[in-house]
C-alpha positions, 0 to 999 in steps of 0.5 A: 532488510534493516537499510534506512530502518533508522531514519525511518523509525526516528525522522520527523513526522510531526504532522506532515500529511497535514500539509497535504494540499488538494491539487490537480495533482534502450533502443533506436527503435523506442525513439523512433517510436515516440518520435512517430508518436509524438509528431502524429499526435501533433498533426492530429490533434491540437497540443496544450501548453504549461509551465513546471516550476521544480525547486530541488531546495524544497525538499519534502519527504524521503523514498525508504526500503519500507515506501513502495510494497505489495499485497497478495490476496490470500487465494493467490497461488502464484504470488510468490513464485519466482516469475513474479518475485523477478517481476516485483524486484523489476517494479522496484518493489522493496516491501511486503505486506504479509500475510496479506487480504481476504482476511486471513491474518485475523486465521493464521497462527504463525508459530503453528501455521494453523487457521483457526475455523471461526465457523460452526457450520462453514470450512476454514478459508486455506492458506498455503503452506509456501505462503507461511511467514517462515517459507516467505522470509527470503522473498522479504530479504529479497525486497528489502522489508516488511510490514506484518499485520498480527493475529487480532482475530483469533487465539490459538484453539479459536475459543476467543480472540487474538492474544497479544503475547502471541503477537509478542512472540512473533517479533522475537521471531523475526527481531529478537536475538539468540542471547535475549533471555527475557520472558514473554508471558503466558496468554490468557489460556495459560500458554507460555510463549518461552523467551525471545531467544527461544524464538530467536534461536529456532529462526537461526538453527537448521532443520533437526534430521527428526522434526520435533514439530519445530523444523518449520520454524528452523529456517537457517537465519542467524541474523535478525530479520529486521522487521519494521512496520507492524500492524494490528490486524488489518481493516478490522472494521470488516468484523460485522460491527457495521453489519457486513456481511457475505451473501454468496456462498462460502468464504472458503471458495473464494478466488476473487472471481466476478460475483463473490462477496468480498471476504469478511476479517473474522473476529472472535472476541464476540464468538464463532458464528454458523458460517461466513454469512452471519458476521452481521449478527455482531452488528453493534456488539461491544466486543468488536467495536471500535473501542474494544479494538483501540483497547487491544492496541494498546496491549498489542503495542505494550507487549510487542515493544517490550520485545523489540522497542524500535518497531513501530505498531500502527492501529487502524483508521477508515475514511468517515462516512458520508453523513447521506450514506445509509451504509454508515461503514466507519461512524465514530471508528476513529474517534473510538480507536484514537480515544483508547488508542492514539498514544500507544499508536506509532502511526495510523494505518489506512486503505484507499480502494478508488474506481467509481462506475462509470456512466451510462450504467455504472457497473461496465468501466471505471470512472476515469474522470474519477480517478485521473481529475476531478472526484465525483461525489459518492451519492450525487454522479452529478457533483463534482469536485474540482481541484482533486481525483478521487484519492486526493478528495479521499485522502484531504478528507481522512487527514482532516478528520484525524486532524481533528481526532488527534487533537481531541484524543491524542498527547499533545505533539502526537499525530501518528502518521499514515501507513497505506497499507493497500492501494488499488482499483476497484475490482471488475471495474476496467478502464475503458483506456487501460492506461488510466490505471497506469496514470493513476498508480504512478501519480498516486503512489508519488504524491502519498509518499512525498506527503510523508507516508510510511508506505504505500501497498499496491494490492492486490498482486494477482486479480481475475480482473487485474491491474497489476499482474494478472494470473498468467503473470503479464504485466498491465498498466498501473505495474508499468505506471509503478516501474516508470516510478520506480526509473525516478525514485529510489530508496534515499532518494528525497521528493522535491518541489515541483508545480504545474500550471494545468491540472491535466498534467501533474508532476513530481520531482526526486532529488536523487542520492546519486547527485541526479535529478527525477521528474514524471510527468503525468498527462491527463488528457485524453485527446492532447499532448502537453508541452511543459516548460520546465525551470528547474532552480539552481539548475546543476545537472548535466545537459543530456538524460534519459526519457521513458514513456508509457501510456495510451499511446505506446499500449496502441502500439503494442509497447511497453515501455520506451527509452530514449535519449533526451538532451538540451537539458539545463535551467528552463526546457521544454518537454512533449508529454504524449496524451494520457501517457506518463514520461519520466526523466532521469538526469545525471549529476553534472559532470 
């Protein structure tokens, strides 16, 4: 689990989302396939012509075991079952958030598998007990890494909230070594939490033949696990302190079906409340404001670092409100976790759920003029944005105002970089062409990492209404998006410059530790193919590689994706991207 931990944890970061800038971002039978596909397109419909520039000399950031991971819903019953693993190491996923959505890392108690009930008058949501951090720690070897999102919510007898010792306890588990005998500390309840060999050494010893209540936690694994990325909570402005709250039914039926209120993140540093309904009464409550959260940061990060000081502990951020919005979910978020916060932050943590309705009547498909090309303004369908999608116009957003905020309230040189911590298309919003959201996740995914993020985690695994794996674990378009990502880009190997003249076909380049050279190329258009003229500078690749392609073109084919020779490679090419379909490139070194 600890490849690249190093570099990741000492590379320089020093304001490289900042740069981000707003741009328009096998077999016979396969060729035979994009043959057909490539020549009826042409006859049919008139084809578009661009220019790509690629410089592998300009390099921008590094691909990480921690880059490219996954996020299960807390109702998910298959997310971790071995179908799914195979189809997650297929995807070149190599990290998990854990314990994942649905608010229950703010519930579980890792060292006990207890749920705090926050609820006088309401059930605890469940959390099976194959999803418990110990039973799940093979699944992370497996991919590769981590990102854990502690206990913010709630102590250990759901008098109060989270306790930052605890939260220390658990990186002994999961880093600490056997030999370690420095104290933890007691919460403040009274608990000790031992030493960080205690916890060390329960991780390492097998299952005693009685269990003393401690087997669960005896998992056979002398090694430390390596865990790199940590976070406070997870999107703890869903607390009530902005008023949210359920208004159907229970919080504990919650499946992620059509209809359900989305699942709050409980908060007991203001207290219980009745039900899952009523978080809305801690609106504006200190205790659970902004400034409250950055202050525990700063706890979390004193104690959790004092265990193992090479991990990084990320707070909390939120895209700012638009000032016509009459929601004002994330006024002065920022600005209050920065000021308590932002020199005990190692890098800051952010969620991007894109998809507006589309019209006639908003609520059938997803936008996907939205989502591809062009940003539709939140409270003006009528506006637009050109020059970026709605990531791009989200994420330009967010970068400046933490631009702002860091320079207001944080030590000088420190801007903590972003961490996606959940990705994904807005829920019972179907794209009217199921390949939008395959163009989307390989194009989006790609660009947020080249800027220098941390990580990026498609969430979530399994939905009623999918776009990753639905529950009978088949594949959909955005995982295939991600797996023609995954052909390009590997763990170590660096994205490059590349650039393209038309906004309708983005492009991203990969310098490959192998001495290769990886391109995808994503069209946007509908009703067009793209031929792009390629000019790769300093060109020292071989002259044949392999192509694969996925989009609308081979779904109406029924096809997943195809792989096919491409040859007469060298300094300038030219490529045929079929309409709204992504083809990504892999070229040997040159012999």
């Amino acid at each position: 689990m600890t490849t690249l931990r190093k570099d990741i944890c000492t590379r320089d970061t020093h304001f490289l989302f900042f740069r981000f800038t707003q741009r328009r971002l096998c077999s016979v039978e396969a060729a035979i396939l994009i043959a057909a596909i490539l020549l009826s397109a042409g006859a049919a419909r008139a084809q578009l012509k661009t220019k790509v520039a690629v410089d592998p000399a300009q390099t921008k950031a590094t691909m990480y075991t921690t880059s490219l991971g996954v996020a299960a819903d807390r109702w998910d019953a298959n997310a971790y079952d071995e179908t799914t693993v195979k189809l997650l190491e297929e995807a070149g996923i190599t990290n998990l958030r854990f314990p994942g959505n649905g608010g229950i890392d703010a519930l579980y108690h890792w060292s006990t598998g207890a749920i705090t009930n926050p609820y006088t008058n309401d059930r605890a949501p469940a959390f099976a007990p194959e999803k418990h951090f110990p039973v799940v720690v093979p699944l992370m070897d497996t991919l590769g890494s981590a990102v854990v999102s502690v206990n913010y919510g709630s102590n250990l007898d759901g008098s109060g909230g989270g306790e930052p010792v605890e939260a220390a306890a658990w990186v002994a588990y999961a880093n600490g070594k056997e030999s370690n005998t420095q104290p933890i500390g007691k919460d403040s309840k009274g608990n000790d939490w031992k030493t960080v060999g205690y916890w060390a050494s329960l991780r390492a010893s097998a299952p005693l033949a009685t269990d003393d209540g401690y087997n669960r936690l005896r998992i056979g694994h002398p090694a430390p696990i390596g865990i790199p990325l940590w976070t406070v909570g997870n999107e703890p402005w869903n607390n009530g302190f902005y008023n949210q709250a359920r208004t159907i039914g229970s919080d504990a039926d919650n499946a992620g079906l059509y209809g359900q209120s989305p699942a709050p993140e409980p908060d007991l540093h203001a207290g219980t409340v009745p039900s899952s309904k009523d978080w809305g009464r801690h609106q504006g409550n200190a205790q659970v404001s902004p400034a409250a959260y950055g202050a525990a940061v700063v706890q979390y990060a004193k104690a959790m670092k004092a265990v193992d000081p090479t991990i990084m502990v990320g707070a909390f951020v939120i895209l700012p409100p638009y000032s016509a919005d009459s929601d004002q979910l994330g006024k002065n978020w920022n600005a209050g976790v920065l000021k308590a916060a932002c020199a005990s932050m190692d890098f800051s943590a952010a969620t991007f759920w894109e998809g507006k309705g589309a019209a006639p009547n908003w609520v059938d498909n997803v936008d996907e003029g939205d989502l591809l090309v062009s940003a539709r303004d939140e409270m003006d369908p009528n506006r637009h944005y050109p020059g970026a999608n709605g990531l791009q116009h989200h994420f330009a957003l967010l970068s400046k105002d933490l631009a702002e905020k860091y320079k207001k309230f944080c030590p000088s040189g420190h801007f903590p970089q972003l961490a996606i911590t959940s990705l994904g298309v807005a829920s019972w919003l179907p794209a009217k062409n199921p390949a939008a959201t395959a163009l989307f996740a390989a194009d989006s995914i790609a660009m947020l990492l080249e800027t220098g993020v941390y990580t990026v985690e498609w969430s979530p695994i399994h939905a009623a209404s999918p776009s990753f794996l639905d529950n009978k674990n088949q594949p959909q378009p955005a995982y295939y998006g991600i797996k023609l990502l995954h052909q390009v880009v590997r763990p170590g190997d660096v994205f490059v410059g590349a650039t393209s003249q038309t906004e309708d076909l983005a492009v991203h380049a990969v310098k490959r530790r192998d001495g290769g050279l990886g391109l995808l190329l994503i069209n946007k258009d509908l009703a067009r193919s793209i031929t792009a003229t390629v000019s790769v500078n300093g060109y020292s690749y071989a002259t044949k590689g392999t192509r694969y392609d996925y989009g609308k073109l081979t779904i109406d084919a029924g096809k997943a994706i195809t792989e096919t020779p491409i040859e007469n490679l060298g300094p300038t090419f030219a490529v045929e991207v079929p309409r709204y379909g992504v083809t990504a490139i892999v070229i040997p070194k040159a012999q």
